[in-house]
C-alpha positions, 0 to 999 in steps of 0.5 A: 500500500502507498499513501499520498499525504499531500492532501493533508495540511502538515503544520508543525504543532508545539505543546507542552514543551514538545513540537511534532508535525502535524497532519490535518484533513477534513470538516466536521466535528474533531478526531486526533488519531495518534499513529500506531508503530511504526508511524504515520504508515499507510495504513493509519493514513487510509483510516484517517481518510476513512474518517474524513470521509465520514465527516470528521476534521481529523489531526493526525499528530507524528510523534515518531516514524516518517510518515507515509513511509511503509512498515517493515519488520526492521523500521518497525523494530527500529521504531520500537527501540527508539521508543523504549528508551524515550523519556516522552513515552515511558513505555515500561513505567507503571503508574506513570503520568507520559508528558506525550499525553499533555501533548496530545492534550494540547493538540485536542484543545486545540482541535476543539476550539476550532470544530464543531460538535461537543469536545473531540475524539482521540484514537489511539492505536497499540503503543498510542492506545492507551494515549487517548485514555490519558488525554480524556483527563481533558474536558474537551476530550468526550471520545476517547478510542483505545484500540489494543492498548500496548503499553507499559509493555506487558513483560509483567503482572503488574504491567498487563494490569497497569491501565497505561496512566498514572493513578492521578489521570485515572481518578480523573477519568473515573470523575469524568465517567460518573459526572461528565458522562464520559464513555470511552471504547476499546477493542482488542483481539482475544489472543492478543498478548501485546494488549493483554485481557488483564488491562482490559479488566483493570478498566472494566472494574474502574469504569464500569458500564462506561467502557464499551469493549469490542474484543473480536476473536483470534482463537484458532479457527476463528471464522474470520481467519485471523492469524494468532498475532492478529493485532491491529484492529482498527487498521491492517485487520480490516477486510471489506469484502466480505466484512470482516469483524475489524471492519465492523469494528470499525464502523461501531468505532466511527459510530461512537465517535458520531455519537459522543460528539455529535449529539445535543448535549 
């Protein structure tokens, strides 16, 4: 697959102390969608036009990788080095407070002083997924989309546990679930070890009936064929003839969206 970015606007964006290029395409209400290991690749790239063609403004902020450069087993096991020892992402820390999140903080206020509807999406993808959960610390973050949250990287009990923010952003996205009517979804795939059950049930306990979970089935002789590390829900999963379950994921995801920015307050 290939991509063509330069129908997207690319302007660099500076916050928090940190300044990344960013891509931006469409009218309507606002979607930040944080790119997934690599980087910006085609794929996030076909999902971000998916969402402008569902119309929506979509931001796709560029933390790391070239963007519209394929993924490769090397450029993505490159990707992954630089960010395990990066102090912006703390991809092993528990109970951890990533100065990315106040970043993407920034970009979502940003966003939403500028579109219309009620606040912004934010979508985070494998080792962003757990991103877009942190940035709902914002009040103008109203649909936050965790698609197979990778991070800290589950190497232990504790980090597969670990909700991927720090305790002070949780009990804040909890307040926002019982008085703000913040709802949040996420989606994995059942076999998936890099985004394991264990954190899924971490927010399940803590969120309750707010976190929606789309968890599609990998097991052998799923009836999609999913390989056992199928991985990317949102993104190289997708199937469309016929549907497969990650396209449908992926429809209930722009619907989500719709509804929690989109409908009268």
């Amino acid at each position: 697959m290939t991509v063509d970015l330069s129908s997207w606007r690319r302007v660099p964006f500076t916050g928090a102390g940190l300044t990344y290029d960013c891509f931006e395409k469409g009218e309507g209400p606002g979607v930040v969608l944080i790119p997934e290991i690599p980087g910006l690749s085609p794929e996030v790239a076909e999902f971000g036009e998916h969402l402008v063609s569902a119309g929506f403004t979509v931001v796709i902020p560029s933390p790391f990788g070239t963007p519209g450069r394929p993924a490769t087993m090397g450029y993505t096991l490159g990707t992954v080095a630089r960010l395990c020892v990066s102090k912006e992402f703390r991809s092993f820390a528990v109970n951890a407070e990533r100065p990315i999140t106040k970043y993407l903080r920034a970009v979502a206020r940003d966003l939403a002083a500028r579109t219309p509807g009620r606040g912004v999406g934010v979508i985070g993808m494998c080792f962003t997924g757990g991103f877009a959960l942190a940035a709902a610390v914002e009040d103008v973050v109203n649909a936050p989309v965790l698609s197979q949250p990778s991070v800290p990287f589950p190497v232990s009990a504790r980090m597969r546990r670990d909700p991927g923010l720090s305790q002070d952003e949780f009990e804040v996205v909890k307040e926002r679930t019982r008085t703000d009517g913040l709802c949040v979804l996420g989606l994995r795939f059942s076999g998936d070890r890099a985004a394991p059950p264990e954190r899924f049930n971490t927010l399940r306990t803590h969120l309750g009936d707010a976190f929606e979970v789309i968890e599609l089935d990998s097991s052998p002789g799923n009836p999609d064929g999913y390989a056992k590390g199928a991985h990317a829900v949102l993104t190289a999963e997708v199937r469309d003839n016929p549907p497969n379950s990650a396209f449908k994921a992926r429809a209930r995801t722009v619907e989500f969206l719709k509804e929690h920015l989109t409908a009268t307050a």
